[in-house]
VOPAGU-534772 format. One record per residue (C-alpha): x, y, z; residue number from 1. Coordinates in pm, whole numbers. Layout:
<keses>
[kese [X; Y; Z]; NUM]
...
</keses>
This chain:
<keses>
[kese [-685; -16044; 9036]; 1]
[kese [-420; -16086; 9284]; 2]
[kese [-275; -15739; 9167]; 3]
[kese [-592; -15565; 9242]; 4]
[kese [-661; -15718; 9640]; 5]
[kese [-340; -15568; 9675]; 6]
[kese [-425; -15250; 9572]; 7]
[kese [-749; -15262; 9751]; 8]
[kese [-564; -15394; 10089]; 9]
[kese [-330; -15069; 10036]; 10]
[kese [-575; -14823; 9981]; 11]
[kese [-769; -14937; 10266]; 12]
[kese [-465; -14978; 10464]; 13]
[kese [-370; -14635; 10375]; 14]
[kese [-726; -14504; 10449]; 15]
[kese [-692; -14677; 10814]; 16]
[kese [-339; -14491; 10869]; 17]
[kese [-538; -14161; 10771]; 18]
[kese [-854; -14192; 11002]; 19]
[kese [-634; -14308; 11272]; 20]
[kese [-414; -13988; 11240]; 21]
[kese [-687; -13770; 11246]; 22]
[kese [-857; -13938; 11486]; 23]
[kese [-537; -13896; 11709]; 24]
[kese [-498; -13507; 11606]; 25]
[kese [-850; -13436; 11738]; 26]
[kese [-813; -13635; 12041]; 27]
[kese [-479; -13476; 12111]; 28]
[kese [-644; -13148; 12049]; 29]
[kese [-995; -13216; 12240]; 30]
[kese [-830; -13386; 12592]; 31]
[kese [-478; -13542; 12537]; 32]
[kese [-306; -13200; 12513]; 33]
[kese [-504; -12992; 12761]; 34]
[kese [-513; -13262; 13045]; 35]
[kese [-115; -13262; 13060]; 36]
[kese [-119; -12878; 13020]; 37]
[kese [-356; -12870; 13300]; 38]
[kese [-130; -13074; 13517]; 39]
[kese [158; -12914; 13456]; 40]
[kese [13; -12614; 13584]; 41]
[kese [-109; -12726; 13892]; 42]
[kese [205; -12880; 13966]; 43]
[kese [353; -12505; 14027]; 44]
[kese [55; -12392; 14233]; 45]
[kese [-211; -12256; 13951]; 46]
[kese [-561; -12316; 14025]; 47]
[kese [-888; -12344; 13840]; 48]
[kese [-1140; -12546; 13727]; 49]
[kese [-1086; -12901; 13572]; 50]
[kese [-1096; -12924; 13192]; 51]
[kese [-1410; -13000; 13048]; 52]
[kese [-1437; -13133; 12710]; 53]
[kese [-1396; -12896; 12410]; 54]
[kese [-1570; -12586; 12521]; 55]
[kese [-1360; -12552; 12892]; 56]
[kese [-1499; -12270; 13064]; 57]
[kese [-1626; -12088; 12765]; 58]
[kese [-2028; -12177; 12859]; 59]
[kese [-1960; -12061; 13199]; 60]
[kese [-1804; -11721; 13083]; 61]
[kese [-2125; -11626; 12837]; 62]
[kese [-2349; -11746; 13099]; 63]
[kese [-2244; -11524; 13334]; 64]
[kese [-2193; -11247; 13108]; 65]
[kese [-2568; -11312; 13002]; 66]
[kese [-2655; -11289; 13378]; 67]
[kese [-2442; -10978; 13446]; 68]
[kese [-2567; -10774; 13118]; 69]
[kese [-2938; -10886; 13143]; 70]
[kese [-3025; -10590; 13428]; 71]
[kese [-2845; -10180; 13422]; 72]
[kese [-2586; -10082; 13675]; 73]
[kese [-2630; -9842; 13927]; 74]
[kese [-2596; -9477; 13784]; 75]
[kese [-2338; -9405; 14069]; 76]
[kese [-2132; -9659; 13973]; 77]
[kese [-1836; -9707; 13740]; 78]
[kese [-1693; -10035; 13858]; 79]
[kese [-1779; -10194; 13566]; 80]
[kese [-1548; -10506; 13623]; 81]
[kese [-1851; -10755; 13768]; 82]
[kese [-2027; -10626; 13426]; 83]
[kese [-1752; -10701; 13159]; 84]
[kese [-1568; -11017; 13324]; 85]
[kese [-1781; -11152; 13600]; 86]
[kese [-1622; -11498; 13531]; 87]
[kese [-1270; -11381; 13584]; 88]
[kese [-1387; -11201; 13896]; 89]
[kese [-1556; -11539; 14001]; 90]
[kese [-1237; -11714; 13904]; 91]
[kese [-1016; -11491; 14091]; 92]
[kese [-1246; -11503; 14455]; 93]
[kese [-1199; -11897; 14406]; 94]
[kese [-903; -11952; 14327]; 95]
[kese [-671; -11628; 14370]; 96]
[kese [-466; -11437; 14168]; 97]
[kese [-257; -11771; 14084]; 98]
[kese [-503; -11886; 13863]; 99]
[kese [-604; -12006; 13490]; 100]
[kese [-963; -12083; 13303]; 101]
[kese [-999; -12262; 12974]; 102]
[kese [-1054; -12073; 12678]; 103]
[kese [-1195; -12420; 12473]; 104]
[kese [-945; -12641; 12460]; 105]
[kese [-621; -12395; 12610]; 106]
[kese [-545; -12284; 12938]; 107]
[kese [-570; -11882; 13012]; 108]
[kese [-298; -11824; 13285]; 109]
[kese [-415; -11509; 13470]; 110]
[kese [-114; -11258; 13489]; 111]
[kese [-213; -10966; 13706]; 112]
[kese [210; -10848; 13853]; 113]
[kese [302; -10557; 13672]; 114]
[kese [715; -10661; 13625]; 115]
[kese [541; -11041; 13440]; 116]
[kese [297; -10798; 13243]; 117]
[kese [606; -10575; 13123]; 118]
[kese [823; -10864; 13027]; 119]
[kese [508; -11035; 12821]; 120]
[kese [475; -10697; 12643]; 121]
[kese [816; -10618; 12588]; 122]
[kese [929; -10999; 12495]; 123]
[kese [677; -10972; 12151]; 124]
[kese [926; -11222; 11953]; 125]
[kese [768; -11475; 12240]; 126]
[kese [462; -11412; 12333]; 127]
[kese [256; -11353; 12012]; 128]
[kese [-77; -11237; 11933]; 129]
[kese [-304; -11496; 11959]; 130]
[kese [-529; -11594; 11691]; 131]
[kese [-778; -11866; 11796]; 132]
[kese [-1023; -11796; 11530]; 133]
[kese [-979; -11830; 11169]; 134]
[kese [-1286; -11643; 11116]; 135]
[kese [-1021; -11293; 11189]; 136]
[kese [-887; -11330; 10806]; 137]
[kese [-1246; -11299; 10690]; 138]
[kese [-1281; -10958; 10918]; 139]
[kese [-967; -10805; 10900]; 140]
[kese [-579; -10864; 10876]; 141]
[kese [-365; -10592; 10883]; 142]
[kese [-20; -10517; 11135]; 143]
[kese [-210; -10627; 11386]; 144]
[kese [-237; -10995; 11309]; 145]
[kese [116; -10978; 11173]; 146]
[kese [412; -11137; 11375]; 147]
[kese [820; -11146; 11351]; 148]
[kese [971; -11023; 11061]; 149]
[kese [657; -10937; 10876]; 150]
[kese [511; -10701; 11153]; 151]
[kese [829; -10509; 11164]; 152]
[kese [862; -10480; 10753]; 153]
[kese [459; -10368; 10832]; 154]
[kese [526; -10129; 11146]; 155]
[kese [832; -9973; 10979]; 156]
[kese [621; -9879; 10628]; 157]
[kese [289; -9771; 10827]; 158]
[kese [489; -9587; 11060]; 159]
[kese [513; -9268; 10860]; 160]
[kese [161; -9196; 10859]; 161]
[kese [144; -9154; 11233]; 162]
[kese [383; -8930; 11287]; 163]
[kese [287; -8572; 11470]; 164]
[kese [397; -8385; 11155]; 165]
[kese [159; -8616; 10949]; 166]
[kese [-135; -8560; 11221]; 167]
[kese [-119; -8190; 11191]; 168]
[kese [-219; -8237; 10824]; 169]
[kese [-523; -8428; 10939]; 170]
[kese [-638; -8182; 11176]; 171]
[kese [-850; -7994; 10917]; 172]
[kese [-1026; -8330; 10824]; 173]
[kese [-1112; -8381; 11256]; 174]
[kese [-1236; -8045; 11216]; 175]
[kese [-1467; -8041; 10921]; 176]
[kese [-1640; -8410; 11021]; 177]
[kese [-1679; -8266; 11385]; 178]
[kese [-1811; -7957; 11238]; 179]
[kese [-2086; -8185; 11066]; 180]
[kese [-2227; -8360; 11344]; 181]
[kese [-2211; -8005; 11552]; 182]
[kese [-2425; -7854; 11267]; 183]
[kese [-2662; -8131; 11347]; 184]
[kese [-2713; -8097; 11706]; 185]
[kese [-2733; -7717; 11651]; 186]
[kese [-3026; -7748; 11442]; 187]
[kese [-3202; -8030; 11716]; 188]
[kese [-3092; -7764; 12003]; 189]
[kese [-3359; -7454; 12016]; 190]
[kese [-3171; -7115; 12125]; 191]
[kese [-3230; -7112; 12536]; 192]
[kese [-3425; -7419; 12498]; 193]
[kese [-3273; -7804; 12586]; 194]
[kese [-3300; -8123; 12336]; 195]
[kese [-3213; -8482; 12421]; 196]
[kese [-2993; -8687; 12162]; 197]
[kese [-2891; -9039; 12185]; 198]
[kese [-2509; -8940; 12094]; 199]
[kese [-2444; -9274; 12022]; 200]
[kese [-2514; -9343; 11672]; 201]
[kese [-2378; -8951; 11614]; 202]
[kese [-2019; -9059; 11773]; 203]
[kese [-2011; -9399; 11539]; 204]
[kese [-2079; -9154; 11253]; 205]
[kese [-1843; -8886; 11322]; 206]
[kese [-1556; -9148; 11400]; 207]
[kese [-1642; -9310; 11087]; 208]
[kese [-1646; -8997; 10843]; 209]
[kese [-1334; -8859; 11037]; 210]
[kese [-1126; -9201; 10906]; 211]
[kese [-1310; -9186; 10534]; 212]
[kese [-1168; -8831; 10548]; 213]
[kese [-805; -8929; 10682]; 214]
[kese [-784; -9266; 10507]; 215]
[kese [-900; -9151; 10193]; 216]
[kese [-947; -8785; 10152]; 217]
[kese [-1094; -8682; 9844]; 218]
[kese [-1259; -9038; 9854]; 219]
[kese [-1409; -9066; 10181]; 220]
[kese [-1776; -9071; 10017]; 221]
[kese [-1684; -9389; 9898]; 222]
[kese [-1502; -9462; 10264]; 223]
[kese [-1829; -9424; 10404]; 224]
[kese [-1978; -9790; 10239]; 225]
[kese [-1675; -9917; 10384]; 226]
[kese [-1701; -9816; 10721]; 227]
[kese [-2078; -9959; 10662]; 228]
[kese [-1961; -10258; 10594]; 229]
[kese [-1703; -10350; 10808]; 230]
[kese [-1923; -10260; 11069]; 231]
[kese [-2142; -10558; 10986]; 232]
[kese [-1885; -10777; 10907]; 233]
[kese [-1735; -10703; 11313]; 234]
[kese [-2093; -10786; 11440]; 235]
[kese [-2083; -11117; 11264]; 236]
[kese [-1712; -11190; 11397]; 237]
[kese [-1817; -11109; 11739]; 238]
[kese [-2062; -11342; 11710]; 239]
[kese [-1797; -11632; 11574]; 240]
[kese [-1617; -11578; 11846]; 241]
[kese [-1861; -11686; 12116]; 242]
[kese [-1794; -12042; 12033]; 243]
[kese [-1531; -12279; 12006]; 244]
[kese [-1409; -12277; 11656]; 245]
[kese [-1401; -12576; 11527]; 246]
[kese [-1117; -12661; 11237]; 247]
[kese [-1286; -12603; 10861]; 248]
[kese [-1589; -12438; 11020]; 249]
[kese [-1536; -12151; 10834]; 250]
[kese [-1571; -12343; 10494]; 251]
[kese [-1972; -12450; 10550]; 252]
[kese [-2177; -12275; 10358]; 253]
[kese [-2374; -12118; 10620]; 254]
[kese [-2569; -11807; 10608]; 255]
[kese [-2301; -11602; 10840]; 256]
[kese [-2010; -11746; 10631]; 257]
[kese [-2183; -11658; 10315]; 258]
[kese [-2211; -11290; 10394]; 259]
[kese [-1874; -11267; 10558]; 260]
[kese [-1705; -11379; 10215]; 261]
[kese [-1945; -11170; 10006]; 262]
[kese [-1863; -10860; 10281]; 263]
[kese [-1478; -10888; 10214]; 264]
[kese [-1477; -10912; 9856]; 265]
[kese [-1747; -10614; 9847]; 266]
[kese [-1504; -10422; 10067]; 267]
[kese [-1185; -10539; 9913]; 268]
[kese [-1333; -10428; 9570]; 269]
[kese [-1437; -10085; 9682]; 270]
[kese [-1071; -10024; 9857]; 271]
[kese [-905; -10171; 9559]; 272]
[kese [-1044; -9882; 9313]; 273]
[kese [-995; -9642; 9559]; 274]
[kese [-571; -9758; 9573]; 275]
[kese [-597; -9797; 9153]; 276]
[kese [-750; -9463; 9110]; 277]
[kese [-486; -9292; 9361]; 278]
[kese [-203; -9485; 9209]; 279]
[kese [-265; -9347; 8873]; 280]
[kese [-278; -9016; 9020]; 281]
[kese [84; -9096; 9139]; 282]
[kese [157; -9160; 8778]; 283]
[kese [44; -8865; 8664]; 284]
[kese [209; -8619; 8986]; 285]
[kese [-138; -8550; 9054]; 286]
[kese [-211; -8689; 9401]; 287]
[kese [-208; -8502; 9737]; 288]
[kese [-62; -8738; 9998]; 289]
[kese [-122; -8615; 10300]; 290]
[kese [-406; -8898; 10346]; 291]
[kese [-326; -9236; 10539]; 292]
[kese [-363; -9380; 10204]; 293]
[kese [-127; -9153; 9993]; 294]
[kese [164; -9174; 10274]; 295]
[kese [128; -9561; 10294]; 296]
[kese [156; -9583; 9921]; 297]
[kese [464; -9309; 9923]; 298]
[kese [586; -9491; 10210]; 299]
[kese [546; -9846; 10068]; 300]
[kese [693; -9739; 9749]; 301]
[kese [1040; -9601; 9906]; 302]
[kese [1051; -9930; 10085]; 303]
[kese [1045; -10128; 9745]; 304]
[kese [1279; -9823; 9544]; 305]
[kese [1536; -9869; 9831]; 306]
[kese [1584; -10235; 9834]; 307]
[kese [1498; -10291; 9427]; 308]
[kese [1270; -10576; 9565]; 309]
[kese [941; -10586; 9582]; 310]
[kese [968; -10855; 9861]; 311]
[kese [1061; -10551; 10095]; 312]
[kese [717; -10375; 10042]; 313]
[kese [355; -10428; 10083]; 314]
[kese [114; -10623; 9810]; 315]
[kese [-168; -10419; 9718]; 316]
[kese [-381; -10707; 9925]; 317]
[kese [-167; -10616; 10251]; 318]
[kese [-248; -10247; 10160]; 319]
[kese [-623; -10310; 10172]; 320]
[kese [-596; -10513; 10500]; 321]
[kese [-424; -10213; 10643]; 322]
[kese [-674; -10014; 10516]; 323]
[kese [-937; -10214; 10648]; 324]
[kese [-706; -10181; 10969]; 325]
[kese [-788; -9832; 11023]; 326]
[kese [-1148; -9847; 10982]; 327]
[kese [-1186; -10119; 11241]; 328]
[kese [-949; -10008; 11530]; 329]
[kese [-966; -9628; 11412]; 330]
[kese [-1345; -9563; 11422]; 331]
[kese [-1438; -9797; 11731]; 332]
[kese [-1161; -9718; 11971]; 333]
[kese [-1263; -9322; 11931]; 334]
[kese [-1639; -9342; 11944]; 335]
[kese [-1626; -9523; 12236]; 336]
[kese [-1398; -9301; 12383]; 337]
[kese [-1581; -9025; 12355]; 338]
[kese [-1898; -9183; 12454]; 339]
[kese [-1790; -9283; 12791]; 340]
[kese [-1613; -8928; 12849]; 341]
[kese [-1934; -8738; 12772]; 342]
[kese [-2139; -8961; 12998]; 343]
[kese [-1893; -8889; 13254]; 344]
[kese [-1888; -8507; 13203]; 345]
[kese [-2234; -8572; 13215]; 346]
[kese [-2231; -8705; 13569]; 347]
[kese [-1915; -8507; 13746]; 348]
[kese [-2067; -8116; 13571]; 349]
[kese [-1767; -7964; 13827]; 350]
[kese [-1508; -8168; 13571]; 351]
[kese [-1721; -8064; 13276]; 352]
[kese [-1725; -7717; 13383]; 353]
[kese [-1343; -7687; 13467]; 354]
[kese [-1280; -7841; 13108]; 355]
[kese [-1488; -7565; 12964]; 356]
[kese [-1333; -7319; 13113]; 357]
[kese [-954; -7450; 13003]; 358]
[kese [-1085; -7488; 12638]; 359]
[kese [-1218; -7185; 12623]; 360]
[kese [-904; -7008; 12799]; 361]
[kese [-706; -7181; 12535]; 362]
[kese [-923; -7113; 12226]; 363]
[kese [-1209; -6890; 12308]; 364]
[kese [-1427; -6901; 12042]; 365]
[kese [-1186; -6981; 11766]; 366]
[kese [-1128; -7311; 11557]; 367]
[kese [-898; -7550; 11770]; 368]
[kese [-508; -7588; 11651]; 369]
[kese [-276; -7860; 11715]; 370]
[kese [-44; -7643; 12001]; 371]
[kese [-348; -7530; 12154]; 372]
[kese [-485; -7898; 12179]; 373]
[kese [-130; -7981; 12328]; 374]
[kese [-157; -7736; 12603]; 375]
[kese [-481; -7882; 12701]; 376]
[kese [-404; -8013; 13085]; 377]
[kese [-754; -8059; 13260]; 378]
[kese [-920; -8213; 12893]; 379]
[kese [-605; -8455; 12896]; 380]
[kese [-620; -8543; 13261]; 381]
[kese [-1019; -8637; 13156]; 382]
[kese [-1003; -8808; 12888]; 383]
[kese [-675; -9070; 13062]; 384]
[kese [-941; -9123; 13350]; 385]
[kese [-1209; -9159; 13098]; 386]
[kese [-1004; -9433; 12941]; 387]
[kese [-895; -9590; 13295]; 388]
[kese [-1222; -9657; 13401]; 389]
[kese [-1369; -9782; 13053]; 390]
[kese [-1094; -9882; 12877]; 391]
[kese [-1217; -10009; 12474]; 392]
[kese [-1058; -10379; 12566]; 393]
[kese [-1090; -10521; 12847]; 394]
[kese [-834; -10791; 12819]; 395]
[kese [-529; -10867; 12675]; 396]
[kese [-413; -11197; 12560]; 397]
[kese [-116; -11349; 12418]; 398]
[kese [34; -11669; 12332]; 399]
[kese [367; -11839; 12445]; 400]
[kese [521; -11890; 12089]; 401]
[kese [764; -12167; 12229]; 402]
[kese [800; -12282; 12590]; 403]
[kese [930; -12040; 12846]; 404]
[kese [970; -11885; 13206]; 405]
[kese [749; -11602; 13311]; 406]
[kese [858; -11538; 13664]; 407]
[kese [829; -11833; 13874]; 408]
[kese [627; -11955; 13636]; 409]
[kese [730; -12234; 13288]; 410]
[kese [517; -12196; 13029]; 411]
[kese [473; -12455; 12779]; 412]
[kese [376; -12341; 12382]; 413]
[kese [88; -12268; 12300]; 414]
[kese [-9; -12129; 12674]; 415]
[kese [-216; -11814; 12688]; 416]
[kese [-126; -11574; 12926]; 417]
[kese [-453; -11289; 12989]; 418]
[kese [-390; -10992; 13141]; 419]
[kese [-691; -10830; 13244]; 420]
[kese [-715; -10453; 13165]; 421]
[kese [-1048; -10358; 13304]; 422]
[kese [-908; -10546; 13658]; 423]
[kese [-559; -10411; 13657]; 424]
[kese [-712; -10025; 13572]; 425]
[kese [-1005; -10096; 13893]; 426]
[kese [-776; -10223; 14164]; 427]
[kese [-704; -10027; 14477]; 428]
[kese [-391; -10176; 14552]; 429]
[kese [-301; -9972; 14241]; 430]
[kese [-456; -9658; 14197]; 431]
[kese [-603; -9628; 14583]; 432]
[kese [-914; -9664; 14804]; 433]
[kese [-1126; -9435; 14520]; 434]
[kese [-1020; -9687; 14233]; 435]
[kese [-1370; -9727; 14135]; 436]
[kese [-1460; -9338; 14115]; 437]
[kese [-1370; -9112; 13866]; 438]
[kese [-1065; -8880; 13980]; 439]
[kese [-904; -8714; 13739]; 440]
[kese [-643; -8571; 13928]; 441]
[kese [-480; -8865; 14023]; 442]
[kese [-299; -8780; 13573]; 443]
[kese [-186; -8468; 13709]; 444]
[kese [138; -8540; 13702]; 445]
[kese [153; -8709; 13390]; 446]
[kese [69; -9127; 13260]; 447]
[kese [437; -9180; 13473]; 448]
[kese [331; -9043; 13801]; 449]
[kese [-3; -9165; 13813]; 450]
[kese [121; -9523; 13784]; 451]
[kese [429; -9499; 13930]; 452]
[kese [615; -9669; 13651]; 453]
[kese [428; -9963; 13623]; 454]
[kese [291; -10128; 13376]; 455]
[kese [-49; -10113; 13487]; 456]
[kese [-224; -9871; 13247]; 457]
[kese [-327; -10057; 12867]; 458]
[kese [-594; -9873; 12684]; 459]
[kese [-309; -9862; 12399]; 460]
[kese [-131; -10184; 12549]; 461]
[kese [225; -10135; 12618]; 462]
[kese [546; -10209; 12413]; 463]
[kese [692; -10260; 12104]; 464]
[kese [321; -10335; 11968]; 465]
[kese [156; -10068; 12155]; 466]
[kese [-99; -9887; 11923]; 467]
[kese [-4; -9717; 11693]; 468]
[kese [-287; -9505; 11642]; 469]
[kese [-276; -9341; 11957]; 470]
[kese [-185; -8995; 11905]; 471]
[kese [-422; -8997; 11632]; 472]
[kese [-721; -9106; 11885]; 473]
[kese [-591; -8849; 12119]; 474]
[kese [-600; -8536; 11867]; 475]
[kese [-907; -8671; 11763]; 476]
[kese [-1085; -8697; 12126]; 477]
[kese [-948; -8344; 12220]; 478]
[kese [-1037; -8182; 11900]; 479]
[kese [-1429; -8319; 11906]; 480]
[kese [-1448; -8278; 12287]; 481]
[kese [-1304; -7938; 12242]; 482]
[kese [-1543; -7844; 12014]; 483]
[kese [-1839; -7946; 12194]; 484]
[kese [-1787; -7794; 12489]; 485]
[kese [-1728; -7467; 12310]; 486]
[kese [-2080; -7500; 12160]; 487]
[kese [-2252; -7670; 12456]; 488]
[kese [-2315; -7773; 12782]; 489]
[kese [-2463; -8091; 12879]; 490]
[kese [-2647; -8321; 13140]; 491]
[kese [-2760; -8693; 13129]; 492]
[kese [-3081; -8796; 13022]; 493]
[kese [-3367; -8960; 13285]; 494]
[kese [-3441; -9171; 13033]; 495]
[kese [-3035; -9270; 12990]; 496]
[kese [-2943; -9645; 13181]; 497]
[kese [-2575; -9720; 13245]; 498]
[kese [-2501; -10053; 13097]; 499]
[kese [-2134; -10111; 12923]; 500]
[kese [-2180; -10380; 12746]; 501]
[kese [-1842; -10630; 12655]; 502]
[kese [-1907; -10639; 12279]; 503]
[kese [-1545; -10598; 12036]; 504]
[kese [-1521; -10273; 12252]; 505]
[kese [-1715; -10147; 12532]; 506]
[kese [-2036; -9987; 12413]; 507]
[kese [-2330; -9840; 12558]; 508]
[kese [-2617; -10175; 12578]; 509]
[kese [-2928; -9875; 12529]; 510]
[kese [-2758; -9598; 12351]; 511]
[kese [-2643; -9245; 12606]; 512]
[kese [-2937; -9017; 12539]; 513]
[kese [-2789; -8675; 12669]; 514]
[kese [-2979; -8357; 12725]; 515]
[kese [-2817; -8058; 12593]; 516]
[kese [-2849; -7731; 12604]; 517]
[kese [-2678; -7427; 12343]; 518]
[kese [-2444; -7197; 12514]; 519]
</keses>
């Protein structure tokens, strides 16, 4: 008898020791932690609002977006700042520059000094990608999750597949998917008549066959689902995002988890028989690698022959994150690209008209090539402005991976630093009194000129992580905006209403319906 009150008084005392733990851990994570953060910060002149319990300023933030999204902007206008991060804006006119808000539990420090903005983006090993919500491994993996010695095994195996002599391959693919959604307009546009189409849903489309096509060649029918799907499953992220995640959330059996897990093992499946079938092609000395796909296996596979480990490659499950990759960053980053440079073209028809007139100096009537699309000046110039004004992110964030100076400034771990794209690309202390208007000309002289060296233009980001997909975006924008302007001329809609809206990337709230008209 005595032997068993013994056991019982352990047990219990053990279950005590347990609750009390946890119950520390939460508290620690809940108030303990961020109340000393906050004061810490203060103590070297930040500013912000007080802590508030759990969810921090994140109630404020989607209130105000609410407010600010709930009614159009002015047509005239592309400050689109008060639009995508009216809290930040609110923040700043408060408190300054020197300032932080609370993303849940962790303090955001504001960094808006180009040299401190350089050093986080160069210093990668420190400040790391920040990953706040579990939910991301349902959604999507890939290099860019990856930190340390795992993102440079990644970077160096992916890189292949991006370089110039690897996009000049792909150009055929760009041309054949813009062809496509060309042929469709062309049949909605009546010879010397006009025809308004919402080019939204046509730019997600063509974005999403062009990366089937590139990804997958031969397969990109099946790259299609894909793309269908992992559309969804970002819509369902976004929305996991909007709230404070709290630890083992994403285990409840809840309608959005449900369809998230059943979404990644649908899309895992149909990637994984798309890598088996092209593997045994391999095999066989039957496959045409000039895909993403085929030059990340080739590439992966010299990785693994090289070393005589497979530690030094990629496991087929990294390959379909990367995969996965693509489709995600590939297909939004362009559409929305695109979409805001038409709408702009739209607006400014003297930019649209000198941009016709380079294209068709360049090309006339023939199909676009790769050293025509690189002598392009004025569609370059365009499409860099396009991207300065509406840039796909709006803000940067990363995490101080251990604690640390930045400037004037010690950091503690764990410390976000947020460096606010959409602001740094608007301000006039930058780029000049007509900050807010689109100028082109101001990327005459190049990405250097125009920002003097600073570190102060991030639709890529900047540094050792900066995308790499960007020369692939940029021989995709110039070969579809090529192409259309070739074929047509066009005007905005009355029925079009300017609202950007802050989703995963800035998108159009009610579509761009354009009018155009067949040249």
């Amino acid at each position: 008898m005595d032997t068993i009150q013994m056991t019982v008084k352990v047990c219990c005392a053990a279950i005590a020791i347990t609750l009390f733990v946890c119950l520390w851990r939460v508290l620690n994570w809940v108030w303990f932690r961020p109340k000393k953060l906050e004061k810490l910060l203060r103590k070297q002149g930040l500013k912000g609002n007080s802590y508030r319990v759990l969810y921090g300023d994140m109630k404020d933030q989607s209130g105000m977006i609410k407010e600010a999204t709930s009614k159009p902007m002015n047509l005239s206008d592309d400050d689109v700042a008060p639009r995508m991060v009216p809290f930040l804006l609110e923040t700043i006119k408060k408190y300054g520059k020197k300032s932080f808000i609370w993303f849940g539990p962790r303090p955001q420090v504001l960094i808006m000094e180009p040299e401190l903005i350089k050093e986080v983006l160069s210093r990668n090993y420190l400040y790391q990608k920040l990953h706040a919500n579990p939910f991301a491994t349902l959604f999507v993996q890939g290099l860019v999750s990856h930190e340390e010695d795992k993102w440079t095994k990644h970077r160096k195996i992916i890189n292949p597949a991006f370089h110039l002599e690897k996009l000049k391959h792909m150009l055929p693919a760009f041309y054949l998917s813009c062809s496509e959604m060309l042929s469709k307009w062309e049949d909605m546009v009546a010879v010397e008549g006009s025809h308004e189409i919402d080019i939204w849903p046509h730019l997600q489309k063509l974005s999403g066959d062009v990366i089937s096509r590139t990804a997958f060649g031969s397969s990109y029918e099946e790259g299609r689902k894909i793309f269908e799907l992992q559309k969804e499953q970002g819509q369902h992220f976004l929305n996991a995002l909007r709230s404070v995640y709290v630890p083992g959330g994403r285990f409840l059996p809840t309608k959005r988890n449900r369809r998230m897990k059943e979404i990644k093992r649908d899309v895992q499946s149909l990637i994984r028989g798309i890598i088996d079938k092209r593997l045994k092609e391999m095999e066989a000395g039957d496959a045409d690698n000039e895909d993403l796909l085929g030059i990340l296996l080739e590439s992966n596979y010299k990785e693994i022959e090289q070393h005589g480990n497979k530690d030094f490659g990629m496991s087929i499950e990294e390959v379909i994150e990367e995969c996965k990759l693509f489709y995600f960053a590939g297909a939004e980053t362009t559409s929305v690209w695109l979409l805001w440079t038409l709408v702009l073209l739209s607006r400014y028809q003297d930019w649209q008209t000198r941009a016709r007139e380079e294209v068709l100096q360049v090309f006339g009537s023939q199909k676009p090539d790769f050293d025509g699309l690189n002598r392009l000046k004025v569609v370059t110039m365009i499409l860099y402005e396009s991207l300065r004004l509406y840039p796909p992110v709006t803000i940067l964030t990363r995490r101080a991976n251990e604690d640390t100076a930045l400037g004037e400034l010690s950091l503690q771990a764990g410390v976000i630093v947020s460096m606010p794209v959409i602001l740094l690309h608007h301000d006039k202390e930058i780029w000049g009194e007509d900050a807010n208007k689109f100028n082109p000309e101001r990327f005459k002289g190049g990405l250097s000129s125009a920002t003097k060296g600073q570190v102060t233009y991030l639709p890529f980001a900047w540094g050792p992580r900066i995308c790499i997909g960007q020369n692939f975006a940029m021989l995709e924008a110039k070969m579809a905006l090529s192409m259309i302007l070739q074929s047509f001329s066009f005007e905005l809609s009355p029925s079009y209403t300017h609202a950007p809206l802050p989703m995963v990337f800035v998108q159009p709230q009610y579509g761009a319906p354009l009018i155009f008209q067949k040249l």
